[in-house]
OpenMM code with the backbone's topology and positions (N, CA, C; nanometers):
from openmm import Vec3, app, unit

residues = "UNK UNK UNK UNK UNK UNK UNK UNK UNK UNK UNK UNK UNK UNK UNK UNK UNK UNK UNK UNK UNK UNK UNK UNK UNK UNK UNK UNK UNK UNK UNK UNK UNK UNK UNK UNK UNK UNK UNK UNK UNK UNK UNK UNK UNK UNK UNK UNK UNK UNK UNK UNK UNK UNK UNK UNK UNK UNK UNK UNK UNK UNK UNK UNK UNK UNK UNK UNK UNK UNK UNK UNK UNK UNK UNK UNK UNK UNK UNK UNK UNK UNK UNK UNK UNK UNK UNK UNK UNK UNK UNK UNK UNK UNK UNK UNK UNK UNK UNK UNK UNK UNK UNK UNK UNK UNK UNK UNK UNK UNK UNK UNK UNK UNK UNK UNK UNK UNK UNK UNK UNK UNK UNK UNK UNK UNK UNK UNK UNK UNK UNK UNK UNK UNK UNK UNK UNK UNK UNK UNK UNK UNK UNK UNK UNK UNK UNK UNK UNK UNK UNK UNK UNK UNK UNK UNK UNK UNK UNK UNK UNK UNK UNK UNK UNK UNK UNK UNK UNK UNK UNK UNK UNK UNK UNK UNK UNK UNK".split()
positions = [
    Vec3(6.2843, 20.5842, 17.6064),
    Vec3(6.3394, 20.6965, 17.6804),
    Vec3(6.3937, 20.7985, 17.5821),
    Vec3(6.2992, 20.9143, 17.5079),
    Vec3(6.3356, 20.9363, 17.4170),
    Vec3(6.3283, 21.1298, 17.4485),
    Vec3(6.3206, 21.1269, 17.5616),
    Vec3(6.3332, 21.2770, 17.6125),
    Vec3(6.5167, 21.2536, 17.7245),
    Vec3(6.5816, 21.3655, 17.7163),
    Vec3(6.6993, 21.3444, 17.7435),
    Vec3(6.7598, 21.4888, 17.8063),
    Vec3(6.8840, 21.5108, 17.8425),
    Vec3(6.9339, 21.5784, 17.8840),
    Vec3(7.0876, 21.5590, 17.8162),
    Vec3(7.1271, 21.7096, 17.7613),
    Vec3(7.2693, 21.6893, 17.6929),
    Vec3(7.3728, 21.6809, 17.8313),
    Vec3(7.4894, 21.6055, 17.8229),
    Vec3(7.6183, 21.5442, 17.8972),
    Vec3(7.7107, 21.6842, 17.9009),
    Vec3(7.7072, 21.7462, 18.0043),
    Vec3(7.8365, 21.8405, 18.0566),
    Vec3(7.9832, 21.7942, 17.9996),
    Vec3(7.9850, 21.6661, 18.0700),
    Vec3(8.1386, 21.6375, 18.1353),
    Vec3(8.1642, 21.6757, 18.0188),
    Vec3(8.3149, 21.6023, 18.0347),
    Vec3(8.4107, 21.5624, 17.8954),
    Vec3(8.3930, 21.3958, 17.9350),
    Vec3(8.3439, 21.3502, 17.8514),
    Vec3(8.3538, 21.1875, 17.7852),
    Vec3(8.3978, 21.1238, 17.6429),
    Vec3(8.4370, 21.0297, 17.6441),
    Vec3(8.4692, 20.9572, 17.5581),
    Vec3(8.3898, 20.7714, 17.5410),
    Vec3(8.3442, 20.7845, 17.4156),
    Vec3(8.2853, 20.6500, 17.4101),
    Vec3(8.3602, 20.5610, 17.4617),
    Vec3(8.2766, 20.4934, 17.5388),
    Vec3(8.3892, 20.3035, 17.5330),
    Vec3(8.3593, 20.2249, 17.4259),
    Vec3(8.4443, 20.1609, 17.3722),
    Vec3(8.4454, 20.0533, 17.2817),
    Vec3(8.3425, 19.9487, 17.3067),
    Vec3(8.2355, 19.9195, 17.1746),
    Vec3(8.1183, 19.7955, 17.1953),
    Vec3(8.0731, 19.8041, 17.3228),
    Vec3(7.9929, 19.9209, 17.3154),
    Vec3(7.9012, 19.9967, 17.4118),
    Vec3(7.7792, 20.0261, 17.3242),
    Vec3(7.6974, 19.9634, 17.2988),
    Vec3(7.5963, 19.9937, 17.2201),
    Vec3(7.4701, 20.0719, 17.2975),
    Vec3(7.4892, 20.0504, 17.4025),
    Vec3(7.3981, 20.1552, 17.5243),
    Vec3(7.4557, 20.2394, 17.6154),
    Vec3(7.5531, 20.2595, 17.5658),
    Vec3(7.6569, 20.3456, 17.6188),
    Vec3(7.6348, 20.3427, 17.7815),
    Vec3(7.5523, 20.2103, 17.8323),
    Vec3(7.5924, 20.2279, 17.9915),
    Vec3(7.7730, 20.2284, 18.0636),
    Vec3(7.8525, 20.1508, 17.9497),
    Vec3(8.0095, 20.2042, 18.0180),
    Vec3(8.0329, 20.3179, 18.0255),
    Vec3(7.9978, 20.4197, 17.9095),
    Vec3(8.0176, 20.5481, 17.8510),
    Vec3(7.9906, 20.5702, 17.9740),
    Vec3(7.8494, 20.5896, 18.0129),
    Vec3(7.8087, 20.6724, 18.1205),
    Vec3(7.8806, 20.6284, 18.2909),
    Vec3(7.8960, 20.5084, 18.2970),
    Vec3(7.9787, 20.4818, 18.4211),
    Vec3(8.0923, 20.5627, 18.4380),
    Vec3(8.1589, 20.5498, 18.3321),
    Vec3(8.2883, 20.5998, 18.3179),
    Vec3(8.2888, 20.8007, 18.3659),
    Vec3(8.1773, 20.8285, 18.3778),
    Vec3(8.1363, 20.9581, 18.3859),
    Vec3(8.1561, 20.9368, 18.5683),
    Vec3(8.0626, 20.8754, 18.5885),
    Vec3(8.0843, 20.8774, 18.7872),
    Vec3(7.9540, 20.9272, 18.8130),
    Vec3(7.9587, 20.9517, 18.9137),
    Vec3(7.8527, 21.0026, 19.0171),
    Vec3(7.8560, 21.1625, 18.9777),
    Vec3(7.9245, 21.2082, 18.9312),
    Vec3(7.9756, 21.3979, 18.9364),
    Vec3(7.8997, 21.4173, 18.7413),
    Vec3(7.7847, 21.3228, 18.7057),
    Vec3(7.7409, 21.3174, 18.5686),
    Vec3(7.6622, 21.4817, 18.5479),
    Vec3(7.6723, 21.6239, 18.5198),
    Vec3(7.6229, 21.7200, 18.4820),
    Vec3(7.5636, 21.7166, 18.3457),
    Vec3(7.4672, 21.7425, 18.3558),
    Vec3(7.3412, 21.7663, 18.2405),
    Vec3(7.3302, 21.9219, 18.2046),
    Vec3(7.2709, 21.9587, 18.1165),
    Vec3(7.2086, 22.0760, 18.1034),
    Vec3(7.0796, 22.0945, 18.1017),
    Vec3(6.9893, 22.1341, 18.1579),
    Vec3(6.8860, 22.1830, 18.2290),
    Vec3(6.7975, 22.1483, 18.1006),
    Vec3(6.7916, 22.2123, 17.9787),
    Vec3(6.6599, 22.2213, 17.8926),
    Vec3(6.6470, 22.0392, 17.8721),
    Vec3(6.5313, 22.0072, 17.8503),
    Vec3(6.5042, 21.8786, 17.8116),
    Vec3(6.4706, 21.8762, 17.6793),
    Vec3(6.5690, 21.7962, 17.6147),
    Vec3(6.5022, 21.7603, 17.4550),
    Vec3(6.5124, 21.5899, 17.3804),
    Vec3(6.3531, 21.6377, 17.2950),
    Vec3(6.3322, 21.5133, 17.2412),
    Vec3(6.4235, 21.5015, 17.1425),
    Vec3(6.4425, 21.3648, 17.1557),
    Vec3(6.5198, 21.2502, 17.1065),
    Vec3(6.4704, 21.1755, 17.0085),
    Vec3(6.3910, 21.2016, 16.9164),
    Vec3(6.3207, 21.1091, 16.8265),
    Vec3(6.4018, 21.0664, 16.6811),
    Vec3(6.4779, 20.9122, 16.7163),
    Vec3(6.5248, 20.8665, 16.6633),
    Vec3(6.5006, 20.6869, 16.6945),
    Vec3(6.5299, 20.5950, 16.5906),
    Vec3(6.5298, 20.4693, 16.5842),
    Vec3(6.5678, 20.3581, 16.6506),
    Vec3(6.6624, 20.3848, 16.7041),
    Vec3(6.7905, 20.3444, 16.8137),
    Vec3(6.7838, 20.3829, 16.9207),
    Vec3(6.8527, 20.3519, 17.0572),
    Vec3(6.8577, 20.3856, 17.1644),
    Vec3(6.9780, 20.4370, 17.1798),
    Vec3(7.1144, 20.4060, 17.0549),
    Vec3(7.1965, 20.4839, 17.0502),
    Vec3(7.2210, 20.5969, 17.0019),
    Vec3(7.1344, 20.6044, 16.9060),
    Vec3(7.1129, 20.7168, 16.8401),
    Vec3(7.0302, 20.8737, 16.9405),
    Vec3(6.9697, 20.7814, 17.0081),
    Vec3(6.8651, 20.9087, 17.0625),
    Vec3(7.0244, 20.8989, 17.2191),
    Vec3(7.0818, 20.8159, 17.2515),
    Vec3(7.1998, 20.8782, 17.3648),
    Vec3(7.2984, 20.9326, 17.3300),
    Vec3(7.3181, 20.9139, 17.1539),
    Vec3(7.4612, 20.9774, 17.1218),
    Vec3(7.4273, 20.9938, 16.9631),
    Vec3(7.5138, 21.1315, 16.9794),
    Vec3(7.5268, 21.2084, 16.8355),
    Vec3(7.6779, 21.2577, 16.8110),
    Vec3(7.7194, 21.2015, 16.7153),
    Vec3(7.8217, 21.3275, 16.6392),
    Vec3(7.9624, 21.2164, 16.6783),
    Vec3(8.0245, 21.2993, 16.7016),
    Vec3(8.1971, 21.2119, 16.7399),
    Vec3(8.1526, 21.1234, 16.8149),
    Vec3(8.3235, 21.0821, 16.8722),
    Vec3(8.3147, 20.9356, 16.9928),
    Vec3(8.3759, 21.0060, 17.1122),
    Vec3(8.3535, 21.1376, 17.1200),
    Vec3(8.4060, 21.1832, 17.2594),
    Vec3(8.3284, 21.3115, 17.2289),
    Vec3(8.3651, 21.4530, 17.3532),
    Vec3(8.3487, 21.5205, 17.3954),
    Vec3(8.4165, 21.6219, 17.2889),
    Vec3(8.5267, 21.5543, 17.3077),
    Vec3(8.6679, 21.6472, 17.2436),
    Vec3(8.6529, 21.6608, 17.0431),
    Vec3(8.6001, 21.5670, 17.0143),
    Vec3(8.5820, 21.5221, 16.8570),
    Vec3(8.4151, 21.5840, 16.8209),
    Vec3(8.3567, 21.6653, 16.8889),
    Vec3(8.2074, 21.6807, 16.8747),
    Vec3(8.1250, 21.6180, 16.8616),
    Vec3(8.1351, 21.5214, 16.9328),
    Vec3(7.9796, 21.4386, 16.9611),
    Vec3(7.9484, 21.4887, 17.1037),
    Vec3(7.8081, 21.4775, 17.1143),
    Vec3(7.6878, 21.4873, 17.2167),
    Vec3(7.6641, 21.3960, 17.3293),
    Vec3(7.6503, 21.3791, 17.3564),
    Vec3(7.5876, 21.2667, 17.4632),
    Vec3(7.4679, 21.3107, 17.5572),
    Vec3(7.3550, 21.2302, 17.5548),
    Vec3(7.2174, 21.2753, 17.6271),
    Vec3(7.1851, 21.2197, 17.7248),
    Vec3(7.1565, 21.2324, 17.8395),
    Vec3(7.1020, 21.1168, 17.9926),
    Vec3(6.9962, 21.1160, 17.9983),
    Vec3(6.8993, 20.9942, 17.9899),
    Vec3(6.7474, 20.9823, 17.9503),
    Vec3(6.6947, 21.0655, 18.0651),
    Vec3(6.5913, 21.1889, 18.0872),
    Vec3(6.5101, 21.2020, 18.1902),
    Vec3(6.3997, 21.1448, 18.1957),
    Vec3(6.3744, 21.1185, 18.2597),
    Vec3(6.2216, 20.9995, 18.2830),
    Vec3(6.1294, 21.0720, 18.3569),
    Vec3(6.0004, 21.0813, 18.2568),
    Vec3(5.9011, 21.1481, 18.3376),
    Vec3(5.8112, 21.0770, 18.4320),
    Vec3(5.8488, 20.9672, 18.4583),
    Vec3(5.8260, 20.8617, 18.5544),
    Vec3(5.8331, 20.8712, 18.6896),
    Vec3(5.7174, 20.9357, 18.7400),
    Vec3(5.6977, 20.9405, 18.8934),
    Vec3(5.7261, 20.8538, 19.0031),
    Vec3(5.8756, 20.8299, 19.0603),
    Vec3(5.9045, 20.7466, 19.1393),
    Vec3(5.9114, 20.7265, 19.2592),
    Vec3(5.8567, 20.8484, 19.2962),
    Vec3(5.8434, 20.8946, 19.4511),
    Vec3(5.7531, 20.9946, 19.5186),
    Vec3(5.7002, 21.0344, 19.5992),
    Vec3(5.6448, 21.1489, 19.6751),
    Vec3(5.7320, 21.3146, 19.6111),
    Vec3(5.8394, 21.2757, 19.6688),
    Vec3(5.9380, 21.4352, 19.6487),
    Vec3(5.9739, 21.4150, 19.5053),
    Vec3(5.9587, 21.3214, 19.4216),
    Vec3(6.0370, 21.3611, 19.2879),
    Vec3(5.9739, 21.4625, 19.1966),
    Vec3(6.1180, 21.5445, 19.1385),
    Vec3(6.0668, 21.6794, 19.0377),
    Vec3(5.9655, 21.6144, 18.9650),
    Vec3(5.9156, 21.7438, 18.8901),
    Vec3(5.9060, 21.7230, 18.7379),
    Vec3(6.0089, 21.7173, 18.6375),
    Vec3(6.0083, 21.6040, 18.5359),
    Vec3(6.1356, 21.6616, 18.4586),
    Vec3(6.1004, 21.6357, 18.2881),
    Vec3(5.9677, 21.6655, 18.3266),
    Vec3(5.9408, 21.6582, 18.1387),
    Vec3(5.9136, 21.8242, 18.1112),
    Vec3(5.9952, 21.9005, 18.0108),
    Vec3(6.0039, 21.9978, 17.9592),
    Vec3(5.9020, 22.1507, 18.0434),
    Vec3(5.9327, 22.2655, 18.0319),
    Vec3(5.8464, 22.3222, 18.1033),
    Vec3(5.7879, 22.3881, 18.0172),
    Vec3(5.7697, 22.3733, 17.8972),
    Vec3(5.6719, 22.3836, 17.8087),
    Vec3(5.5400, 22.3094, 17.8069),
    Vec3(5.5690, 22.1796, 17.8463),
    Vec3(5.4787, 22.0983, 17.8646),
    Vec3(5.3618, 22.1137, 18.0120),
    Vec3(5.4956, 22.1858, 18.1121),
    Vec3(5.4152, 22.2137, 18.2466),
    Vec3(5.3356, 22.3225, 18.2439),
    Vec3(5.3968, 22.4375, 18.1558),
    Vec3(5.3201, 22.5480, 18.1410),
    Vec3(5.1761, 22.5201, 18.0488),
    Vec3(5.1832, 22.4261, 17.9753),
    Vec3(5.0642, 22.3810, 17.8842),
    Vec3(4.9656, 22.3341, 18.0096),
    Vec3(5.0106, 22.1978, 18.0646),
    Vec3(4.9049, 22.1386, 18.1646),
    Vec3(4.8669, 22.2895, 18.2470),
    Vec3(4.9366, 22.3664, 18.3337),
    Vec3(4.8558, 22.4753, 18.3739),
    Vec3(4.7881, 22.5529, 18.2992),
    Vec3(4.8184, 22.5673, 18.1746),
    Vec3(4.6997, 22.6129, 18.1138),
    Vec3(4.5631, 22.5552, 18.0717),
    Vec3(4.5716, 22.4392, 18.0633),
    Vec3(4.4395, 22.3685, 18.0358),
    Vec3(4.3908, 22.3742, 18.1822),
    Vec3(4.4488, 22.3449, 18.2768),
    Vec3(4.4078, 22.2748, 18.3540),
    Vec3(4.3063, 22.4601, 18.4023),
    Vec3(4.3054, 22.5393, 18.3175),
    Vec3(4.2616, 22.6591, 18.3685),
    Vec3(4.1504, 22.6723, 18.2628),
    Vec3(4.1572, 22.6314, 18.1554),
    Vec3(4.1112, 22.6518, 18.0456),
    Vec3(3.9598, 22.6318, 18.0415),
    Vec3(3.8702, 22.5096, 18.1154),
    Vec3(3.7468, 22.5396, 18.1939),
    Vec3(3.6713, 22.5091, 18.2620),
    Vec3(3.5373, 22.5202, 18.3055),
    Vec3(3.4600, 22.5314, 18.4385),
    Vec3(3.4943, 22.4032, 18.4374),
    Vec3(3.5850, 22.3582, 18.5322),
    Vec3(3.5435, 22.2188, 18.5803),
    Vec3(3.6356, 22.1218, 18.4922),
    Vec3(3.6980, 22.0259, 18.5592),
    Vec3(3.7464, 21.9128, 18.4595),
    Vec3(3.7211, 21.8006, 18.5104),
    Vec3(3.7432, 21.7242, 18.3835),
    Vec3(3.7072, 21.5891, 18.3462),
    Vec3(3.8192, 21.5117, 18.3482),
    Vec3(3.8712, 21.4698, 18.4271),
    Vec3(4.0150, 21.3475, 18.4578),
    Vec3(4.0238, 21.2639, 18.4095),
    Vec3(4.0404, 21.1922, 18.3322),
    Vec3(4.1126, 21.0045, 18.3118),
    Vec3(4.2186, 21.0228, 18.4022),
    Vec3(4.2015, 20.9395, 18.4863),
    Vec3(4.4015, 20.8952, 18.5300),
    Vec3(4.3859, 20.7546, 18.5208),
    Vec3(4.4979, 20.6993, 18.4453),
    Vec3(4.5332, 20.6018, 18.3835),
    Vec3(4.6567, 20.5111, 18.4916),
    Vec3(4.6654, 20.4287, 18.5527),
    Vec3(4.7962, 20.3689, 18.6446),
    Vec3(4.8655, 20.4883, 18.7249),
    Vec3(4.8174, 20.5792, 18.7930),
    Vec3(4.9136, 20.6885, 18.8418),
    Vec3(4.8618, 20.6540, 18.9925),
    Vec3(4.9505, 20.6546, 19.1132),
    Vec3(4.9405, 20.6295, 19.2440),
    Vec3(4.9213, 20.7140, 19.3119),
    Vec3(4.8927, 20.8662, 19.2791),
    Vec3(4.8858, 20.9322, 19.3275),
    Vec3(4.9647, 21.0132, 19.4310),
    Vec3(5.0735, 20.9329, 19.4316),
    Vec3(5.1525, 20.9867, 19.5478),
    Vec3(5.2468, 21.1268, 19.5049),
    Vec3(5.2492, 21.1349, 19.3725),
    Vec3(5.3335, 21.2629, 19.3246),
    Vec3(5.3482, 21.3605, 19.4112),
    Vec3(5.4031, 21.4615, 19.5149),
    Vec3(5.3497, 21.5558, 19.5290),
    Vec3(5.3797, 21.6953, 19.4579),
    Vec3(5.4545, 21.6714, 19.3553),
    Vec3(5.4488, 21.7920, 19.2213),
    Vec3(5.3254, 21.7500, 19.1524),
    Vec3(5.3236, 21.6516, 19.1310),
    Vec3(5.1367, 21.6640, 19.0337),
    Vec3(5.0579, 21.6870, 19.1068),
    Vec3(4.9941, 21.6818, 19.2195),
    Vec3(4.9194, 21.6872, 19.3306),
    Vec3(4.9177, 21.8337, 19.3394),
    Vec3(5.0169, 21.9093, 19.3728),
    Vec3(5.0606, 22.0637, 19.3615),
    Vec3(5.0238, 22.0962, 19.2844),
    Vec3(5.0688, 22.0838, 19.1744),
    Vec3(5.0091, 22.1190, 19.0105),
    Vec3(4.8688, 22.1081, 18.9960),
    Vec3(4.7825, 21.9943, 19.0156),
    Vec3(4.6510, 22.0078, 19.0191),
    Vec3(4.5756, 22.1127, 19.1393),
    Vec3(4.6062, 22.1121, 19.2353),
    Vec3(4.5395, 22.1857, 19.3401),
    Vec3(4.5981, 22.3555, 19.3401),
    Vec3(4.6609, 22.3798, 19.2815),
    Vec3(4.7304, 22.5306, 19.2563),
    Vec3(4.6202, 22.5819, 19.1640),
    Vec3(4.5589, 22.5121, 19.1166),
    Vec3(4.4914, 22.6284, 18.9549),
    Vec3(4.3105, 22.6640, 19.0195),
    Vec3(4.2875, 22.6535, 19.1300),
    Vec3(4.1957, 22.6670, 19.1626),
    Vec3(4.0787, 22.6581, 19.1302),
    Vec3(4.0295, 22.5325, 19.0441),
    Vec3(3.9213, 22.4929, 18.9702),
    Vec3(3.8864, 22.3494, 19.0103),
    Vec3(3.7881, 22.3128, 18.9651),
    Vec3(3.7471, 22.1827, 19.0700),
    Vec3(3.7020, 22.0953, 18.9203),
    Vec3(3.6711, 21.9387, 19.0051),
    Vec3(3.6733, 21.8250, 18.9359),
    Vec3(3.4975, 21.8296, 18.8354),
    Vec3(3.4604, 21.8159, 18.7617),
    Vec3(3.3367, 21.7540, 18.7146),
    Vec3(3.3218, 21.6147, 18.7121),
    Vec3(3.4040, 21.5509, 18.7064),
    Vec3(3.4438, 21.4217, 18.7006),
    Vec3(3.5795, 21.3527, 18.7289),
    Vec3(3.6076, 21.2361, 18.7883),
    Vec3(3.7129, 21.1615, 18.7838),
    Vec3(3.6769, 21.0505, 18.7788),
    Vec3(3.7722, 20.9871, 18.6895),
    Vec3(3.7582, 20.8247, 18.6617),
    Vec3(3.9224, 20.7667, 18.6739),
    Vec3(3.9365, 20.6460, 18.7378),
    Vec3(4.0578, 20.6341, 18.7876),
    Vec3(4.0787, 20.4811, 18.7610),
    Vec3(4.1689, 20.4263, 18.6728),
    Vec3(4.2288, 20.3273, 18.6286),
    Vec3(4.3687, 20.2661, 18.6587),
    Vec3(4.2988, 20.1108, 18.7155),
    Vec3(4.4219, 20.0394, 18.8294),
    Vec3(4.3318, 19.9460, 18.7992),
    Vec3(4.4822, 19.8315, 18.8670),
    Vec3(4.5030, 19.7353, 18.8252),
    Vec3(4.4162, 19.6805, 19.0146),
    Vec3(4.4135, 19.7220, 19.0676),
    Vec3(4.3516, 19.7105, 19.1900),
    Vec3(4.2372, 19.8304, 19.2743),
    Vec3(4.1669, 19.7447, 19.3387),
    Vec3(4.0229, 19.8295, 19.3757),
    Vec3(4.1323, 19.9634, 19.5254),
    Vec3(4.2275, 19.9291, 19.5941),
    Vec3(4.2815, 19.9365, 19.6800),
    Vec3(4.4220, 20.0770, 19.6287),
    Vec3(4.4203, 20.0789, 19.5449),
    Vec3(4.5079, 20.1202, 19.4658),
    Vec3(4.4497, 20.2549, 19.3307),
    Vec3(4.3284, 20.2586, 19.3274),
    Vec3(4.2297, 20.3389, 19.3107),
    Vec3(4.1726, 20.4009, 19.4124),
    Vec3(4.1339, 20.3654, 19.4952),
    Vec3(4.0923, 20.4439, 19.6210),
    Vec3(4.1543, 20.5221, 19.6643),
    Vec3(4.3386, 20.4623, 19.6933),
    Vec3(4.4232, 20.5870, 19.7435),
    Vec3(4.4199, 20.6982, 19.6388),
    Vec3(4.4585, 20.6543, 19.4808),
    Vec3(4.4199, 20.7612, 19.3975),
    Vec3(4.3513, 20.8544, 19.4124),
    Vec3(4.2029, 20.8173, 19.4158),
    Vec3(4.1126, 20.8718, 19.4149),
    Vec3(4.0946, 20.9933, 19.5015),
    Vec3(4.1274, 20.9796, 19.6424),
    Vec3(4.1365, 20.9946, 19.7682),
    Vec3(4.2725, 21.1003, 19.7247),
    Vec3(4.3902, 21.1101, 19.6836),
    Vec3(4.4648, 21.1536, 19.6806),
    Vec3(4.4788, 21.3048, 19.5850),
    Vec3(4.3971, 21.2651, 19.4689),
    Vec3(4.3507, 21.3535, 19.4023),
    Vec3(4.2563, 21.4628, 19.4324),
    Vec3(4.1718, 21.3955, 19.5152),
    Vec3(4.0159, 21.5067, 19.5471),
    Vec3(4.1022, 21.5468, 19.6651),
    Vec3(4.1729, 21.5024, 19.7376),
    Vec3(4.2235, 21.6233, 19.8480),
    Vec3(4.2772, 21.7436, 19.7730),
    Vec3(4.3151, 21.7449, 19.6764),
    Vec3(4.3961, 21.8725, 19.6579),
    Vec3(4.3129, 21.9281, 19.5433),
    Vec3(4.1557, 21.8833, 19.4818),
    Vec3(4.1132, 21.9162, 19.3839),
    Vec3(3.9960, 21.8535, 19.4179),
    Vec3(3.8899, 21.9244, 19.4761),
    Vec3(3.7359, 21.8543, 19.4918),
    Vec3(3.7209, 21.8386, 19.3786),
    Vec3(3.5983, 21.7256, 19.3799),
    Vec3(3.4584, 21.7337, 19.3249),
    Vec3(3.3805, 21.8200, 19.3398),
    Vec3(3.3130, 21.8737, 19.1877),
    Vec3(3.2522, 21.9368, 19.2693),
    Vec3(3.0492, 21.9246, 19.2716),
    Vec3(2.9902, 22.0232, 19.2303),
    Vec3(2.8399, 21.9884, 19.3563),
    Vec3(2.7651, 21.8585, 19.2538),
    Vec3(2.8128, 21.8270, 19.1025),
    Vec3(2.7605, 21.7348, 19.0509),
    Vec3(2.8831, 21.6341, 19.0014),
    Vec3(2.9843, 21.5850, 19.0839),
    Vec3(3.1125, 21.5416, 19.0765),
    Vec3(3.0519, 21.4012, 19.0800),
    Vec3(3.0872, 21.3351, 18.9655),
    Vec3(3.1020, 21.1684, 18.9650),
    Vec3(3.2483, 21.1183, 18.9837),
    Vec3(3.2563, 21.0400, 19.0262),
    Vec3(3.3806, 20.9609, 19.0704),
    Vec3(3.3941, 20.7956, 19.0391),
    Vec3(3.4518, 20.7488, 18.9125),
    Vec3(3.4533, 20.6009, 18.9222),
    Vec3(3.5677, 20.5795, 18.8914),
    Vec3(3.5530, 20.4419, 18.9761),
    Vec3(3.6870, 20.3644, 18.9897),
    Vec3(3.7065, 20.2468, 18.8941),
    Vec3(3.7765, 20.1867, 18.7950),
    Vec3(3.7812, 20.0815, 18.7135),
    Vec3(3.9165, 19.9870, 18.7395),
    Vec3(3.8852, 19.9129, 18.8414),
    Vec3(4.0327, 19.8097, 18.8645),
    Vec3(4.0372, 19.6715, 18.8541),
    Vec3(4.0260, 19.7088, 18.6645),
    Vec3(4.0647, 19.5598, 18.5915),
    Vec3(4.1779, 19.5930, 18.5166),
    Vec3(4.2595, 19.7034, 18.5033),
    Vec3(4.3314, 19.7546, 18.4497),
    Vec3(4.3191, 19.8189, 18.3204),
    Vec3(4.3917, 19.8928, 18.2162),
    Vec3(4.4249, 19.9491, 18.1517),
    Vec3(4.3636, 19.8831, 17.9944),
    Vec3(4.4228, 19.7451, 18.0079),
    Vec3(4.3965, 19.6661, 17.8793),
    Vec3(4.2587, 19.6414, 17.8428),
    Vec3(4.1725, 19.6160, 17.9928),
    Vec3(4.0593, 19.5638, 17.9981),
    Vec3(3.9693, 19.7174, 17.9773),
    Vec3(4.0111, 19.7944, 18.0499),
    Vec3(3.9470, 19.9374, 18.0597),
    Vec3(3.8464, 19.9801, 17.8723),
    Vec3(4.0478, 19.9388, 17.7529),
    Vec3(4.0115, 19.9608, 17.6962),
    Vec3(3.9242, 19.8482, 17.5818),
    Vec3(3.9094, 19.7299, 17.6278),
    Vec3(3.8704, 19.6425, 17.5480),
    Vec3(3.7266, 19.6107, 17.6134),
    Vec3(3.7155, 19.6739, 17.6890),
    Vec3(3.5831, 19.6233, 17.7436),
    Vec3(3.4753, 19.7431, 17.7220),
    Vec3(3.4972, 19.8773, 17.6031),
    Vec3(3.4542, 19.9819, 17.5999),
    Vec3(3.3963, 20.0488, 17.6965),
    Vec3(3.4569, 20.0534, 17.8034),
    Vec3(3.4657, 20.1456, 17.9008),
    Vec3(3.5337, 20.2554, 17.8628),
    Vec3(3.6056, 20.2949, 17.7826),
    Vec3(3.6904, 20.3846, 17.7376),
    Vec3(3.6079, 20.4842, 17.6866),
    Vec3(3.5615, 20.3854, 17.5399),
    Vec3(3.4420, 20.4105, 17.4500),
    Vec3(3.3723, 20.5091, 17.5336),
    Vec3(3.3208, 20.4476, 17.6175),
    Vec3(3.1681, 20.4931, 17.7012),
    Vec3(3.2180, 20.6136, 17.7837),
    Vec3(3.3178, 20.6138, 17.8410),
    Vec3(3.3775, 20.7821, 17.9095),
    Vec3(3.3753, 20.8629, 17.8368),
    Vec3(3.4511, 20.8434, 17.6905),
    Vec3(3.4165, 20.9522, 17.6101),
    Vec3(3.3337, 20.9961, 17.5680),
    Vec3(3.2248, 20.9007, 17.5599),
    Vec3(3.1077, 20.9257, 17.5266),
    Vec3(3.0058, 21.0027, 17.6644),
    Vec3(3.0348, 21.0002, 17.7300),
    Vec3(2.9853, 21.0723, 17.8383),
    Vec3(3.0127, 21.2436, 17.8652),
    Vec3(3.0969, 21.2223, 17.8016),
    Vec3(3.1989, 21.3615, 17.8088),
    Vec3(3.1654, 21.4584, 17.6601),
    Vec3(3.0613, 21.4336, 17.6021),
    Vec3(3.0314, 21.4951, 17.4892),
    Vec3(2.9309, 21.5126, 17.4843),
] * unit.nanometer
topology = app.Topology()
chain = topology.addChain("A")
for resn in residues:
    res = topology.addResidue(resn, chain)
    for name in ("N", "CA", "C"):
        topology.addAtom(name, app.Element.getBySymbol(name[0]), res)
């Protein structure tokens, strides 16, 4: 969890808190962030939640992991909007795209939005799960908001991720795509 959000409040470390989950209890429910998201690329998990002093008051930092981890239908986006403005740009960039989706359920409806807003259609989708049942909704979930289009292949691979890539199926997509 190495993308974050800097800590409003005023806090103070708790003592032999090495994941500063007391730290952050001690904050409450009323926890304010600041809006920009930044990476955290450091060694530690304390290091990437806390910088500088042991409080607020002494100049240290404190960061609240954002997780770009799609956990629901209505949940934001919350990985950087640099990054969102990039995906709309590729996703414009040309005739037609070529998908991997890798374990995603499709249920996002900010990615779903995001794909069907740029008004360009599928050349391909290939959709990776751990189940045949679980690809389908994918599948199904995706082309509603983003056809195929008039020479659109569509495959489904639900042996999962590990197998996807050890069984050069991976190999072989890319190789299709060139």
């Amino acid at each position: 969890m190495n993308w974050a959000r800097r800590v409003l409040n005023e806090w103070t470390e708790a003592p032999t808190d090495p994941f500063l989950a007391a730290t952050f209890a001690a904050i409450g429910d009323e926890l304010k962030v600041d809006h920009p998201i930044e990476l955290r690329l450091h060694p530690s998990i304390g290091t990437v939640r806390h910088e500088g002093g042991s409080s607020s008051q002494t100049g240290g930092s404190l960061f609240y992991p954002a997780l770009s981890a799609p956990l629901g239908p209505g949940d934001e986006l919350v990985c950087p909007d640099k990054h969102v403005a990039h995906l709309r740009e590729r996703l414009q960039a040309h005739d037609g795209l070529h998908l991997l989706v890798i374990g995603y359920s499709g249920l996002d409806e900010e990615v779903l939005r995001l794909l069907g807003e740029n008004d360009n259609h599928l050349r391909s989708l290939t959709v990776v799960s751990n189940s045949e049942e679980a690809a389908i909704l994918t599948k199904n979930a995706i082309t509603s908001v983003i056809g195929l289009g008039g020479v659109g292949l569509s495959k489904l691979f639900v042996r999962g991720f590990d197998e996807f890539a050890r069984s050069g199926e991976l190999q072989d997509r890319i190789a299709d795509l060139r």
